[in-house]
C-alpha positions in Angstrom: 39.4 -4.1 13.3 37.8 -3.3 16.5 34.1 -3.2 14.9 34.8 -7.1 14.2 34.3 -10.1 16.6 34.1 -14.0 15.9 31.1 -16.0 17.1 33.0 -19.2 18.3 30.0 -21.9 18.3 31.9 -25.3 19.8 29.2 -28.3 20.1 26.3 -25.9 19.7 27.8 -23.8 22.8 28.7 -20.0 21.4 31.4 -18.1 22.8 32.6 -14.6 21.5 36.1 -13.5 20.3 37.3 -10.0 20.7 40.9 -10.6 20.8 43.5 -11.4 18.1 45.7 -13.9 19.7 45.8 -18.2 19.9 43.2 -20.4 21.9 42.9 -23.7 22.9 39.5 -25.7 23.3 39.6 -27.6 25.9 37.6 -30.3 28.0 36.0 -31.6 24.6 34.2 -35.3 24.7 35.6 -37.9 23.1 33.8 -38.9 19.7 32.5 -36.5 17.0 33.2 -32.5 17.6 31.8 -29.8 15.5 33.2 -26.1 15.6 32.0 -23.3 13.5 33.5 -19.8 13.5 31.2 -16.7 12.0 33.1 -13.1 11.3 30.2 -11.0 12.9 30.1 -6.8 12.7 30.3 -4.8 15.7 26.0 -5.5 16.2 26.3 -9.2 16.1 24.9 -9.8 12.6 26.9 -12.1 10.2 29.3 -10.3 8.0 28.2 -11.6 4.2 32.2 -12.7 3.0 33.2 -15.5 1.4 33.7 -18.7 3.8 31.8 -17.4 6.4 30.6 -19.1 8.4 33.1 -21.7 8.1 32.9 -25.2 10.0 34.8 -28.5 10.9 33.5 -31.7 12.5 36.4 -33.9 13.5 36.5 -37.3 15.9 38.5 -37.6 18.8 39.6 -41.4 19.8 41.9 -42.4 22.8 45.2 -43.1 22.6 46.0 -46.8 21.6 49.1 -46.3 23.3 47.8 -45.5 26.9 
């Protein structure tokens, strides 16, 4: 609903989401990448649900084909 956002933290940088539609991170360093996504209410504080805050660190490499 509208009272809901998403704090979007990408490599420690936050970013807020207000709107319900796809996004693409770009410009991310090669090597080890964390995002975390946190449901937060409509005054910023963490909404207590199950799997939030929820997180993934993955690695990018270059392509051995290039």
């Amino acid at each position: 609903g509208n009272d809901y956002k998403v704090k979007a933290e990408i490599n420690g940088e936050e970013h807020l989401i207000d709107t319900w539609q796809p996004y693409y991170i770009e410009g991310l360093p090669m090597g080890k990448n964390t995002v975390t996504l946190t449901l937060v209410d409509g005054t910023g504080k963490k909404v207590d649900a199950p799997l939030n805050p929820v997180s993934r660190t993955f690695t990018l490499v270059a392509d051995p084909a290039e």
